[in-house]
C-alpha positions in Angstrom: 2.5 -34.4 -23.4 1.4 -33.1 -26.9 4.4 -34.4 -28.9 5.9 -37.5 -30.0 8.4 -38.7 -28.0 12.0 -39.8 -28.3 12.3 -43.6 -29.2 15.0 -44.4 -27.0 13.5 -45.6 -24.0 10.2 -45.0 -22.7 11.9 -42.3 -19.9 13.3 -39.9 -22.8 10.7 -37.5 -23.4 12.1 -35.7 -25.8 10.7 -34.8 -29.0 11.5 -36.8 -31.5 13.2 -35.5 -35.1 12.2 -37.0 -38.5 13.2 -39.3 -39.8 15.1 -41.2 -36.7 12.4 -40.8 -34.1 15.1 -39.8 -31.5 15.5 -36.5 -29.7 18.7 -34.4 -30.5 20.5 -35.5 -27.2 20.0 -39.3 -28.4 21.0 -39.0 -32.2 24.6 -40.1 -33.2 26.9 -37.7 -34.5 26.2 -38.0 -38.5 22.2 -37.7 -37.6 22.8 -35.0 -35.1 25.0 -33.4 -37.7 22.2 -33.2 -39.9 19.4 -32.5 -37.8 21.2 -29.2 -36.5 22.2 -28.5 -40.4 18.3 -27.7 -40.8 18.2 -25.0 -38.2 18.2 -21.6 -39.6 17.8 -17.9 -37.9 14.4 -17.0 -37.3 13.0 -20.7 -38.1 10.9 -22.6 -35.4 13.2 -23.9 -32.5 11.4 -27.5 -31.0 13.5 -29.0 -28.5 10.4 -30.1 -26.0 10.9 -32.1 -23.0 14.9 -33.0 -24.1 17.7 -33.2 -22.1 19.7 -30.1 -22.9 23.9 -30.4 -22.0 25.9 -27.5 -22.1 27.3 -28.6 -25.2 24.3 -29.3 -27.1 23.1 -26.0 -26.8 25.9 -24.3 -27.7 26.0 -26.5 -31.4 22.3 -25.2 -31.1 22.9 -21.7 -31.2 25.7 -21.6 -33.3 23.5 -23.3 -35.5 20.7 -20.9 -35.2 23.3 -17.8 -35.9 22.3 -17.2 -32.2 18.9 -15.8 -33.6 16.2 -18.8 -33.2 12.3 -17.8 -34.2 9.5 -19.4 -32.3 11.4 -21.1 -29.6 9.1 -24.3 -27.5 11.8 -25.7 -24.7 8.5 -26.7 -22.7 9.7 -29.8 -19.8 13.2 -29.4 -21.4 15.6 -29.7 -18.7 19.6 -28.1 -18.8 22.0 -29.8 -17.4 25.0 -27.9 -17.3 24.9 -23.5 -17.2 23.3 -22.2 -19.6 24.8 -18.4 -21.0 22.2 -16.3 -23.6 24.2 -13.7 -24.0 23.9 -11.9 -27.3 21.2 -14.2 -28.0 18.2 -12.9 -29.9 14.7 -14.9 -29.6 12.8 -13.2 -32.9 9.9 -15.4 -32.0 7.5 -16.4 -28.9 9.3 -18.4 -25.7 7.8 -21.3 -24.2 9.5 -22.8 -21.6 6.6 -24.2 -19.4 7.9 -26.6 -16.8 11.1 -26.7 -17.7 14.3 -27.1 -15.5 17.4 -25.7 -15.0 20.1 -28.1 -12.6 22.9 -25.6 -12.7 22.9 -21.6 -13.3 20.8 -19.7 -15.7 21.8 -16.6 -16.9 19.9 -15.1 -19.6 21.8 -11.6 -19.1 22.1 -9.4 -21.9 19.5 -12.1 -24.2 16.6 -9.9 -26.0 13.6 -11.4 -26.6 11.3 -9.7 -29.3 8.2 -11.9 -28.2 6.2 -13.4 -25.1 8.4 -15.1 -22.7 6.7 -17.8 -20.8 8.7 -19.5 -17.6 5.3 -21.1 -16.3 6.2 -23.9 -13.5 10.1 -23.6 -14.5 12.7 -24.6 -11.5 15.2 -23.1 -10.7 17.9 -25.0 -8.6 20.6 -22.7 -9.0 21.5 -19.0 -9.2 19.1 -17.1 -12.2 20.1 -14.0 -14.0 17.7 -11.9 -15.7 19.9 -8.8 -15.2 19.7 -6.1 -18.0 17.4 -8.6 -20.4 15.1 -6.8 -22.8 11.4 -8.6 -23.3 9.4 -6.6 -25.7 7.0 -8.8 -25.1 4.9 -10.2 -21.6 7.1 -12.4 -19.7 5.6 -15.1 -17.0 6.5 -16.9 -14.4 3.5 -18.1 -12.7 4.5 -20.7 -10.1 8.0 -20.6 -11.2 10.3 -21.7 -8.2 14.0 -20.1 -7.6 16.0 -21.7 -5.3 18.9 -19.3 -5.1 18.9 -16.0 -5.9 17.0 -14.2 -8.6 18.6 -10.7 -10.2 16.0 -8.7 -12.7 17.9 -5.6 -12.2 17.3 -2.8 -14.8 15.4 -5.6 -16.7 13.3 -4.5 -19.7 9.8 -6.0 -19.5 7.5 -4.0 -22.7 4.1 -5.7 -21.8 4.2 -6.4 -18.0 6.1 -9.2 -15.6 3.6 -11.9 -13.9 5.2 -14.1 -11.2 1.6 -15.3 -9.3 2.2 -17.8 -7.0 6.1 -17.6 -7.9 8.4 -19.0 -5.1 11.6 -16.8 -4.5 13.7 -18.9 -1.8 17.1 -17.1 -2.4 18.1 -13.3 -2.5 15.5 -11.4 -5.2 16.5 -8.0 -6.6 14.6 -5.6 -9.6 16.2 -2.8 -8.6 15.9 -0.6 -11.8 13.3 -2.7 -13.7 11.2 -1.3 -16.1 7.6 -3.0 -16.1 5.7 -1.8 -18.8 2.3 -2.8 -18.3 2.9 -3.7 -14.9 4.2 -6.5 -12.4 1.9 -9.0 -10.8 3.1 -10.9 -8.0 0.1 -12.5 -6.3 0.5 -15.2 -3.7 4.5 -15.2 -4.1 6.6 -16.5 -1.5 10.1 -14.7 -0.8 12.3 -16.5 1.4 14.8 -14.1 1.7 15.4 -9.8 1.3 13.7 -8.1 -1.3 15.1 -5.5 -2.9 12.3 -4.1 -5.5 14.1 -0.3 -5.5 13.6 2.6 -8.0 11.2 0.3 -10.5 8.9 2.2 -12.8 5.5 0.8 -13.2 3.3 -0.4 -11.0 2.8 -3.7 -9.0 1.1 -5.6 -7.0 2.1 -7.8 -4.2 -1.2 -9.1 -3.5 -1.6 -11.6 -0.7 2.5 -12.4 -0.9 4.6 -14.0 1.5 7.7 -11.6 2.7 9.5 -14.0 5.1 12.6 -11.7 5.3 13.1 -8.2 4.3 10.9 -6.1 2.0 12.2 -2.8 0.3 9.1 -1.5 -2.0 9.7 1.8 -4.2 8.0 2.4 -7.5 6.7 5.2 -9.8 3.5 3.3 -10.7 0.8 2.3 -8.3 1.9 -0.3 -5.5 -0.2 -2.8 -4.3 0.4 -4.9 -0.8 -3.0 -6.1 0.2 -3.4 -8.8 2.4 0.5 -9.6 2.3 2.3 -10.9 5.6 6.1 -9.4 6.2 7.9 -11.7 8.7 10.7 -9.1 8.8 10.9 -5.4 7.9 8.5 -4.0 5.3 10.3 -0.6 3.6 7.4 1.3 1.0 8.7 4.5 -1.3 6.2 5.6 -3.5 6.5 9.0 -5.3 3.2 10.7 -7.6 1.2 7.4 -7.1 -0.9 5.6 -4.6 0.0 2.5 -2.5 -2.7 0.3 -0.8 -1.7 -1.5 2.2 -4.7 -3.0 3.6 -5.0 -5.6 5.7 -1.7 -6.0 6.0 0.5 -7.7 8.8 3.9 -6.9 9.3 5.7 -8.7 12.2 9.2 -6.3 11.8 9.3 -2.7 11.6 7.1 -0.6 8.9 8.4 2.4 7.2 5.9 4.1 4.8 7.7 7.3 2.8 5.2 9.2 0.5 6.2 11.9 -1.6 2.7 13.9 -3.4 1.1 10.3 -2.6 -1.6 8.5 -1.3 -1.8 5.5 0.9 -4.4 3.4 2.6 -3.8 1.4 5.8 -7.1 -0.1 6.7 -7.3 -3.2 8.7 -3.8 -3.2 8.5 -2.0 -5.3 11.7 1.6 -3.4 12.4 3.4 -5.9 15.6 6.4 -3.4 14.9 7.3 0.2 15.5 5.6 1.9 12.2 6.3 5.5 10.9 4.5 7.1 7.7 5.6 10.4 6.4 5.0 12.4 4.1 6.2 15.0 1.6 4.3 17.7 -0.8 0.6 16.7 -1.2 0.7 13.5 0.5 -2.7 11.7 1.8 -3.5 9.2 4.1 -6.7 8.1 3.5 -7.6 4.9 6.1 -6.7 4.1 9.7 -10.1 2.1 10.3 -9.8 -1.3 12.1 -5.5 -0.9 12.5 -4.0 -2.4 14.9 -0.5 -0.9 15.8 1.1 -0.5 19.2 3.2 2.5 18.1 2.3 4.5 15.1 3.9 8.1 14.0 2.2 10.0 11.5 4.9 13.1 10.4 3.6 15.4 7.5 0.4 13.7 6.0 -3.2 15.2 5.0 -5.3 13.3 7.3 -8.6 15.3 6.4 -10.1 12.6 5.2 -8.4 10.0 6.9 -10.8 7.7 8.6 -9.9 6.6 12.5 -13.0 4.5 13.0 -11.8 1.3 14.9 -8.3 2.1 15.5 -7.0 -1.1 18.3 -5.1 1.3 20.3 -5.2 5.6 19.8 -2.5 6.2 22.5 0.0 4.6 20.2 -0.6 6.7 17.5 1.8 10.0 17.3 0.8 13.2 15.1 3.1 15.6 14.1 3.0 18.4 11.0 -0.2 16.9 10.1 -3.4 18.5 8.8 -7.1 17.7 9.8 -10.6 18.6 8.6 -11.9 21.7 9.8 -15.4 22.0 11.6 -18.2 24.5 10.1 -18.1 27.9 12.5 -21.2 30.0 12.5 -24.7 30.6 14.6 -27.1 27.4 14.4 -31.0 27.7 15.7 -33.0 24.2 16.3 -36.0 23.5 18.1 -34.1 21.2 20.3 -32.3 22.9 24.0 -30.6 25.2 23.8 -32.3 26.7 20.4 -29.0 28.8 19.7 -26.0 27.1 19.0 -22.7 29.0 17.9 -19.9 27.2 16.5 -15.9 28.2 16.4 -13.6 26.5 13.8 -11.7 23.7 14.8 -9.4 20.6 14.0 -11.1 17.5 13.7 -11.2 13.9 12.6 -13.1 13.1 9.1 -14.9 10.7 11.2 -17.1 13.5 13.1 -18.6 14.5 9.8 -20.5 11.0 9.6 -21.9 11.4 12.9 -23.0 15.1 12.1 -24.5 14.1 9.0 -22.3 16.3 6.7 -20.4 13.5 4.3 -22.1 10.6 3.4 -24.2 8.0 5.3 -24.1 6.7 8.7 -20.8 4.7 9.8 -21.6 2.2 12.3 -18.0 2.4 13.5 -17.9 6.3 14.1 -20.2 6.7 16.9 -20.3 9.9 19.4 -18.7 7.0 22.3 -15.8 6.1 20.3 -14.6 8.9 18.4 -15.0 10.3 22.2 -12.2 7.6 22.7 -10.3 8.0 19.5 -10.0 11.8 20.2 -8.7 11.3 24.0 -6.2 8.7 23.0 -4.8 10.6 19.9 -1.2 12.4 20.8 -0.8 15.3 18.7 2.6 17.3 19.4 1.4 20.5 18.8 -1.1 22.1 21.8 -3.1 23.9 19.2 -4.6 20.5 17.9 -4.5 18.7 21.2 -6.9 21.5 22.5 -9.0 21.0 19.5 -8.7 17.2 20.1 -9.6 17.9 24.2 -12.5 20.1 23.1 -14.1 17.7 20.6 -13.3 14.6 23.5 -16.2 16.2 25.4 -18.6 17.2 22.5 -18.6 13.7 21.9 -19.1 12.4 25.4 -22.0 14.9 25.6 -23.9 14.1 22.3 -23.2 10.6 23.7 -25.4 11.9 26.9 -23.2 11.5 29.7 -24.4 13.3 32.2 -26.2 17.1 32.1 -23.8 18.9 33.5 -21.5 18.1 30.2 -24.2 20.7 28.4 -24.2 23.2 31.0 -20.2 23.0 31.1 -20.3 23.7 27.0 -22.8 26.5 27.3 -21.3 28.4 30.2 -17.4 28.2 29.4 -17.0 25.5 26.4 -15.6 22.7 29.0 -12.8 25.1 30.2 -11.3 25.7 27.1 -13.5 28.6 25.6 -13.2 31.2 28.0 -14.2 34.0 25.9 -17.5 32.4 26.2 -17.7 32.4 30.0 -16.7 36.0 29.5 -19.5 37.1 27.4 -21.7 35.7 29.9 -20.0 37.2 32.7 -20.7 41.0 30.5 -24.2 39.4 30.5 -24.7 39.1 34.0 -23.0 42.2 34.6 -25.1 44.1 32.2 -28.3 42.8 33.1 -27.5 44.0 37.3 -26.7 47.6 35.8 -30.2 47.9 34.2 -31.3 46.4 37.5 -29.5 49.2 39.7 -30.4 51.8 36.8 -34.3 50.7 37.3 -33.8 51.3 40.8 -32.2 54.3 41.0 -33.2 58.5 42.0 -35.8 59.0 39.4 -37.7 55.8 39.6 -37.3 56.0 43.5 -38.5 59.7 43.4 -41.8 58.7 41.8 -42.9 56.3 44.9 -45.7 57.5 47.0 -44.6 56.8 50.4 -41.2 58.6 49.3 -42.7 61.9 49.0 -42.2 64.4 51.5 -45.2 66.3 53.6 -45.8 70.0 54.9 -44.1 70.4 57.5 -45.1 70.8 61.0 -45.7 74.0 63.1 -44.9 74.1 66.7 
């Protein structure tokens, strides 16, 4: 500790007021008296490390005309419940470490400073509800042991709660972040409601051992985080990056003119991402999910590449790349290569050679895979998808007959090829029967007639 403690007994470590050398919650009535008589509004506010009853901090505040400037409670711990309301901190907040044996309610308290709740505990209910910070507020390592409401808080210059430990029932439904939340490597024992929040945040590497409900207007962050229970994500006009996730529960994913990001994301639960207006999904690569629906997305530049299990995945409304159509000549067989337009994954352009370098995990074998397994509901993309199964396998070089099949009829499924030939052949055996007809056959030798004979 950087102060001079209370001289009462060694275990008081309070600081101590001139000239007595005690802390307030030690000083007799006439000392305490006078001690509290030399608090003002907007004057410094030092009760470090002291034992704070209910009762001494009401005489406090009354003393402070409920207005106190640079406040330092730092290792001060309340006893009894502690009620800001109306209170007005003009000054900085430093209650580092501090603890709070009954409920703490800071609802409708303003604070026109930093806030700092570093390593405070919590052991009953805390109440943030409707509190205005125009300053940053943290509670980094902070533990709550019963449930935590920041609804329609005010935070000016951003929330931090790293490594924060939220045991009870957490809501900031409403919140208004400022310059953002940060709530790396919290723990939340129970549901999660973080609805309707403007800003961004991120949840990086967090711990959702119950219920998550995600929706804000800024950025949203969930890398790395674990979800024992459901995990809920809104996000409207911003992007939200879930990779490497793992959710144990159900995963719902809503995007409205969105992005999101999936990769090496690990979904043990039914999962379902939609989407609505200009809404992107840019990463599938190394998921895992047994049963994935994809309903209304852009998934042109969606990457598949590694996707644990394609059959699981369900496509509906959604839009891929298209392939280049046109007439390509290469010194390789056959020379001439024609091309039709179709549907497929971002993926294939890698292995073509169209966007970007080589990716190790999109070659000709497995995107072969990735197209067979994929289920898209409409027939137009799963002939696309069928068609582009076997262009893989061929380039993959299975088998000869895989060429022949595309030249001749496009595996089946481009029969106006196989016609063209058939006019072809057709063609080529009425030149052949024209060559050999009357006036080429009249011009033969042996086919000319001779005199005729006399008897």
């Amino acid at each position: 500790m950087d102060w001079v403690t209370c001289a009462y007994s060694a275990a008081c470590t309070g600081v101590a007021s001139r000239p007595s050398g005690f802390c307030l919650a030690h000083l007799d009535p006439e000392p305490l008296a006078a001690a509290l008589g030399e608090l003002a509004p907007g004057r410094l506010l030092d009760l470090r490390g002291t034992t704070i009853t209910s009762d001494l901090l009401s005489r406090v505040l009354e003393a402070t005309g409920r207005r106190p400037g640079r406040t330092r409670l730092d290792r001060a711990r309340f006893t009894g419940d502690v009620r800001l309301s109306g209170v007005t901190f003009t000054g900085d907040v430093s209650l580092d470490g501090a603890r709070f044996d009954r409920l703490a309610s800071f609802f409708g308290a303003r604070f026109e400073g930093n806030v700092s709740l570093a390593g405070v505990r919590f052991t009953r209910e805390l109440s943030f509800h409707g509190v205005t910070a125009r300053g940053h507020v943290s509670l980094d390592r902070a533990v709550m042991s019963r449930d935590a409401l920041f609804s329609q808080a005010v935070f000016g210059h951003g929330l931090s709660c790293e490594r924060a430990r939220f045991d009870g029932y957490a809501t900031f439904d409403g919140a208004r972040l400022g310059d953002g939340a940060a709530f790396r490597g919290a723990r939340f024992g129970r549901t999660l409601s973080f609805r309707k929040v403007s800003g961004h945040a991120g949840f990086e590497a967090a711990h959702f051992a119950a219920d998550a409900y995600l929706s804000a207007t800024g950025r949203l962050t969930a890398a790395r985080a674990r979800a024992d229970g459901l995990l809920d994500v809104t996000v409207t006009r911003c992007g939200v990056d879930l990779r490497q996730v793992e959710v144990k529960g159900p995963t719902t994913v809503r995007l409205t003119d969105a992005q999101a990001d999936l990769e090496g994301a690990v979904l043990h639960g039914p999962a379902t991402v939609t989407g609505r207006g200009r809404s992107v999904l840019t990463s599938l690569r190394q998921v895992d999910a047994a049963s994935l629906e994809l309903f209304g997305l852009d998934l042109s530049a969606c990457r598949f590449a590694g996707l644990t299990h394609p059959s699981g995945v369900r496509v509906k409304e959604c839009t891929f790349a298209l392939t280049p159509r046109g007439v390509r000549v290469s010194l390789r067989w056959p020379m001439l290569r024609w091309f039709s337009r179709r549907r497929a994954l971002a993926d294939e352009g890698t292995v073509h050679g169209r966007s970007g370098p080589d990716d190790p995990g999109a070659s000709p074998d497995r995107l072969a895979a990735l197209y067979a397994g994929l289920r898209p509901t409409d027939s137009a993309t799963s002939a696309d998808f069928a068609f582009a199964a076997m262009e893989m396998r061929r380039q993959a070089g299975h088998g000869w007959w895989l060429s022949v099949s595309w030249l001749l009829c496009g595996y089946g499924m481009r029969m106006g090829r196989a016609a063209a030939w058939f006019a072809l052949v057709m063609a080529l055996m009425a030149a052949a029967v024209a060559w050999n007809s009357t006036p080429h056959a009249a011009q033969r030798p042996d086919l000319v007639p001779g005199p005729a004979l006399h008897r």
